[in-house]
C-alpha positions as CSV (number, residue, x, y, z in Angstrom):
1,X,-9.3,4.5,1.0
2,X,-12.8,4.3,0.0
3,X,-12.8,7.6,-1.9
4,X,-13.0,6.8,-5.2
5,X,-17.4,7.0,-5.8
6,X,-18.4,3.8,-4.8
7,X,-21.7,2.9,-3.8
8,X,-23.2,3.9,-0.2
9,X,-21.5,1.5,1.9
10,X,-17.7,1.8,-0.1
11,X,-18.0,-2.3,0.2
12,X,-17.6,-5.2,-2.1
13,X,-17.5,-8.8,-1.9
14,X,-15.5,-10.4,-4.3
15,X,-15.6,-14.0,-5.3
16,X,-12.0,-14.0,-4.5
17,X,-11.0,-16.2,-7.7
18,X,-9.1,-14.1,-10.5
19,X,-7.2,-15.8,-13.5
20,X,-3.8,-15.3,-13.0
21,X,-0.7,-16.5,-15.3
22,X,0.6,-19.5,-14.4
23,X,2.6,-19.6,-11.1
24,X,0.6,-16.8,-9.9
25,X,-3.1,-18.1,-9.0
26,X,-2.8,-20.1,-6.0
27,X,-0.1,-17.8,-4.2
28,X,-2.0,-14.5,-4.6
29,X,-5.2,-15.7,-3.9
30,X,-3.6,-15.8,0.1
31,X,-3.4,-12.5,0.0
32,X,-7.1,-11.8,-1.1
33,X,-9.5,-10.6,1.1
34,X,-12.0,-12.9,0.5
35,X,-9.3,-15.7,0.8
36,X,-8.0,-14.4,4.1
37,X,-11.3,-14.4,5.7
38,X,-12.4,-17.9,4.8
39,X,-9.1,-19.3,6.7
40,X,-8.3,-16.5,9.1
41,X,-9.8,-18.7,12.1
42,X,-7.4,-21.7,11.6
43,X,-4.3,-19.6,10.3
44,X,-2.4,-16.8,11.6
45,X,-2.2,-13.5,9.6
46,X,1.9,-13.3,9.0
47,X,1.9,-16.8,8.3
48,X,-1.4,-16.8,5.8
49,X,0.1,-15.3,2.7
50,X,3.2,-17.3,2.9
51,X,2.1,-20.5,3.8
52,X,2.1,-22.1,0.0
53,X,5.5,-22.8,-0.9
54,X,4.8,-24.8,-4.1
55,X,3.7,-21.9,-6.1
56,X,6.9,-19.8,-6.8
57,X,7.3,-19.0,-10.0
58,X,6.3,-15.8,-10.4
59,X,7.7,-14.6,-6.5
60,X,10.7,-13.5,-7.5
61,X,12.7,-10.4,-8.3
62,X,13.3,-10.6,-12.3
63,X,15.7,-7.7,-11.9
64,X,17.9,-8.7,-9.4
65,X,18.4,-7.4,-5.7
66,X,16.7,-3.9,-5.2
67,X,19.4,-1.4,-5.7
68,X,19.0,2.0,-3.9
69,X,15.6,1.4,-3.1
70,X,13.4,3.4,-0.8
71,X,10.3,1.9,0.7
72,X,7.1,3.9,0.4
73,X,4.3,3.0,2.7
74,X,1.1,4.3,1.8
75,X,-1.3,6.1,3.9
76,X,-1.5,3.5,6.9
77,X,-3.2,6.0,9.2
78,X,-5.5,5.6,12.0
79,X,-8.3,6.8,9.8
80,X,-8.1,3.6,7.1
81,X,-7.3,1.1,10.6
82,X,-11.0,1.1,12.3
83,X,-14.2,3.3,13.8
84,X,-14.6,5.5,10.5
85,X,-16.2,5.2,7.0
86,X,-12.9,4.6,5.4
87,X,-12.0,2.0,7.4
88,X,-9.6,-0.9,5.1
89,X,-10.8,-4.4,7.8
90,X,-8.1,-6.1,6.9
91,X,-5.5,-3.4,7.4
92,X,-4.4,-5.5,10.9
93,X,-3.7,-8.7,9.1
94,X,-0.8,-6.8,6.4
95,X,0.5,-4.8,9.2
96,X,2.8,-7.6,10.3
97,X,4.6,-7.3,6.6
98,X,4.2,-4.0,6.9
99,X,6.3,-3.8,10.1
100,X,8.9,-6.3,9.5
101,X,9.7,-4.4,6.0
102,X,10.0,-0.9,8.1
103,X,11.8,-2.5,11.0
104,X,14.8,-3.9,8.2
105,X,15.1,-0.3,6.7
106,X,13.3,2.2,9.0
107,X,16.3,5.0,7.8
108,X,14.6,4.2,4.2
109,X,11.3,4.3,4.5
110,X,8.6,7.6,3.7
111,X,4.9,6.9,4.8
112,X,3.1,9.3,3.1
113,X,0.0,10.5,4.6
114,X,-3.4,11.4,3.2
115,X,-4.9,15.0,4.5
116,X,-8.3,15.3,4.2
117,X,-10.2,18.6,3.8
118,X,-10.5,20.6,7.2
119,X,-14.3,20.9,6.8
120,X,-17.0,20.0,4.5
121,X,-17.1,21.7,1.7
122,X,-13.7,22.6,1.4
123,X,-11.7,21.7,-2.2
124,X,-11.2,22.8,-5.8
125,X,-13.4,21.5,-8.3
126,X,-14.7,18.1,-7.9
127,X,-13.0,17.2,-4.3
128,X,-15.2,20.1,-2.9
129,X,-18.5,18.0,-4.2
130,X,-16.1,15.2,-2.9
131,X,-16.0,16.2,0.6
132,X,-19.3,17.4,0.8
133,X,-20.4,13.7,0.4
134,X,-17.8,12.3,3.1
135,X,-18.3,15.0,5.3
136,X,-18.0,12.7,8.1
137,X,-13.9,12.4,6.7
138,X,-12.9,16.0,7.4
139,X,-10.4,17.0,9.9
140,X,-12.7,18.9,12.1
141,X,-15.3,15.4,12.3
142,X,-12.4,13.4,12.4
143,X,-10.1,14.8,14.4
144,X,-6.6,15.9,13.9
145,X,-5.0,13.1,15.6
146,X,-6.9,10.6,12.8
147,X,-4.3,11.6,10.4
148,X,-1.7,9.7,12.1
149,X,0.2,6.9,11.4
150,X,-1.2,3.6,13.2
151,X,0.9,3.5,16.4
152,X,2.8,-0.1,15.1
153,X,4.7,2.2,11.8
154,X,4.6,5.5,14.4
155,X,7.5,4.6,16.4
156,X,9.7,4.1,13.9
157,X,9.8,8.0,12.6
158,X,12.3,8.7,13.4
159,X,14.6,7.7,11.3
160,X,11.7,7.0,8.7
161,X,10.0,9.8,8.0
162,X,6.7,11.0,6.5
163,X,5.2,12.6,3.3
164,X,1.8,14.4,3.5
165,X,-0.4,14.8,0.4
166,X,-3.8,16.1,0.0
167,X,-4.9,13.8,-3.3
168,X,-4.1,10.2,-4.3
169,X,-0.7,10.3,-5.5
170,X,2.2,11.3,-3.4
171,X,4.0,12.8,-7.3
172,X,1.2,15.0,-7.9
173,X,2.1,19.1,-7.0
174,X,5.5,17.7,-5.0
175,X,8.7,17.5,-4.7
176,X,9.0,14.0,-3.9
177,X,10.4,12.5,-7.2
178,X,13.4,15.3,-7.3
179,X,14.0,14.4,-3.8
180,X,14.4,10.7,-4.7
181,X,16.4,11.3,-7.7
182,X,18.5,13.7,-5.8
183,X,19.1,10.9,-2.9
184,X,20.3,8.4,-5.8
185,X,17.2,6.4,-5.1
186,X,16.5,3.9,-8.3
187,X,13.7,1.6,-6.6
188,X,10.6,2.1,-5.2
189,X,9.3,-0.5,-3.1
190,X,5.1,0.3,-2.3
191,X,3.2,-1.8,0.5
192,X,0.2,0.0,2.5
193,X,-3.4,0.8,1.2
194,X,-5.7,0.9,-1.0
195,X,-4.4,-1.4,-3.7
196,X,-7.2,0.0,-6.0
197,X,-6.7,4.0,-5.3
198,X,-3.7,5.5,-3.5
199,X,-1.5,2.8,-4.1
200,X,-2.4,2.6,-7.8
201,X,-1.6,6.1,-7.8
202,X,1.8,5.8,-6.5
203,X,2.4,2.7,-8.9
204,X,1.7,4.5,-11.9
205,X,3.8,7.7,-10.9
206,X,6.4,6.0,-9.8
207,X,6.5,4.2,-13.2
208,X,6.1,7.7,-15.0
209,X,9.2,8.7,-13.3
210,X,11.7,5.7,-14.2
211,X,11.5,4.3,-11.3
212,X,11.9,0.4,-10.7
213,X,8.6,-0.7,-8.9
214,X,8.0,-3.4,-6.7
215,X,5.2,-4.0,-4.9
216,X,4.9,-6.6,-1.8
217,X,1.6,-8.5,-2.5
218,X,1.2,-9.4,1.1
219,X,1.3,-5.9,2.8
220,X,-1.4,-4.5,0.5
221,X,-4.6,-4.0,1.9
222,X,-8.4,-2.1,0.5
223,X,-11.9,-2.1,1.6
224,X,-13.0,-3.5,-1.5
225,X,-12.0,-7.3,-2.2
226,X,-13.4,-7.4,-5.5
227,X,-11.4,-4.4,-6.6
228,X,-8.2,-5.3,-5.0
229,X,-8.3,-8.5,-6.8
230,X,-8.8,-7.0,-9.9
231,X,-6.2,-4.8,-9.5
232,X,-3.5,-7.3,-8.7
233,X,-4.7,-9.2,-11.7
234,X,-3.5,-5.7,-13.9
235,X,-0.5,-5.2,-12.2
236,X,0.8,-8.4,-12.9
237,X,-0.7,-8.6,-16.0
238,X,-0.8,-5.1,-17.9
239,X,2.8,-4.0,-16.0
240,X,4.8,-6.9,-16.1
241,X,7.8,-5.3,-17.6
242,X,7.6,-2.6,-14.9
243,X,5.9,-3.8,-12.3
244,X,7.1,-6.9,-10.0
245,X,4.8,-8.1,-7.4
246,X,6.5,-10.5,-4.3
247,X,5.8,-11.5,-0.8
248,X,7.7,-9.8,1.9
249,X,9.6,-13.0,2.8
250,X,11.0,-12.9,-1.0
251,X,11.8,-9.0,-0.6
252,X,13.5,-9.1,2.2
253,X,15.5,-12.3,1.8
254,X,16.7,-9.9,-1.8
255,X,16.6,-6.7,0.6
256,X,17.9,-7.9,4.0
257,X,18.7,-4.9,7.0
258,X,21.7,-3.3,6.6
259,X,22.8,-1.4,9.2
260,X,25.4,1.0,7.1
261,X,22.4,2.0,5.0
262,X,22.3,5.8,4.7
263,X,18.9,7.6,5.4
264,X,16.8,9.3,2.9
């Protein structure tokens, strides 16, 4: 979501190179923007981020299997998925993941939703200065309907179900952690958008809380390719011990369906 006081137009354009550790360079550089966009034209989008299958030393789960995990899709919503000023462009090529990680566990799986103001204006403190500059992103110039779920990740609530949230981190003023904790959830696996806002904010709570994070590379998605980059760079980097970053073929060859799975 491009809410964070970037410049007029929200957009970067990242060289696309970051220095990763070893093992890590070559295989997340698929899933950058910048990356994506130079070899979308001869590659498709599921296949793109797991094409490279000589770089795998850092893909892999250092703590085994997910145990009681839950996934937690953030804010893929019609708003962020085209035709508005928070639109993420490459939201279409992670939705693939995206999918194929909800269809193996749909019974375990919250996407939380972002609710913007009803009208300009509206907020405490500094998100009423907020919305008065992305007037354009309120309910009642939006639309209601714009706070839904893109139609792919729609149909499978039910059994999935969703979390709504009115700032960037689904922990913030909610009852989500004590719900987890009360489900005997111990992991939290994040995909969805933006690397560099929302889903930073539900990295770092989810941390906070004890929870065992990981978070699928390739079904992460921003408007801003410099920042995403960057951000990848400090979740493998600065988090390492808390943080694992893999591809969705690695999490769900850990995490396969299982049908006997009980729902959240």
């Amino acid at each position: 979501m491009r809410r964070h006081g970037r410049g007029a137009s929200g957009r970067t354009s990242g060289s696309g190179r970051v220095i990763l550790p070893d093992g890590y360079q070559k295989r997340f550089l698929r899933y950058s923007p910048v990356a994506s966009r130079r070899n979308q034209a001869a590659t498709p989008p599921l296949e793109l981020a797991l094409e490279d299958r000589s770089m795998t030393k850092g893909d892999e789960l250092h703590y085994g299997a997910p145990r009681n995990a839950v996934h937690l899709c953030v804010d893929m919503q019609r708003m962020f998925a085209g035709g508005t000023d928070w639109t993420m462009p490459w939201l279409p090529r992670v939705l693939p993941n995206v999918v194929a990680i909800t269809s193996a566990h749909p019974e375990r799986t919250i996407f939380t939703r972002f609710i913007p103001a009803q009208s300009p204006g509206q907020g405490a403190g500094m998100w009423r200065r907020y919305y008065e500059r992305w007037s354009s992103m309120t309910i009642d110039r939006l639309g209601p309907e714009m706070v839904d779920l893109v139609q792919e990740l729609a149909r499978f609530v039910p059994p999935a179900r969703t979390f709504d949230k009115y700032v960037y981190s689904p922990w913030t003023g909610s009852g989500l952690h004590a719900q987890l904790r009360e489900a005997g959830v111990e992991t939290v696996i994040v995909t969805g958008g933006e690397t560099d806002v929302c889903v930073l904010a539900t990295v770092l709570g989810a941390v906070d809380w004890g929870f065992r994070v990981i978070l699928v590379a390739d079904a992460l998605c921003s408007s801003a390719d410099e920042t995403h980059d960057s951000m990848m760079k400090i979740y493998m980097n600065r988090f390492g011990q808390q943080v694992e970053c893999v591809t969705t073929e690695t999490l769900l060859s850990n995490w396969p369906a299982d049908g006997r799975a009980r729902s959240l």
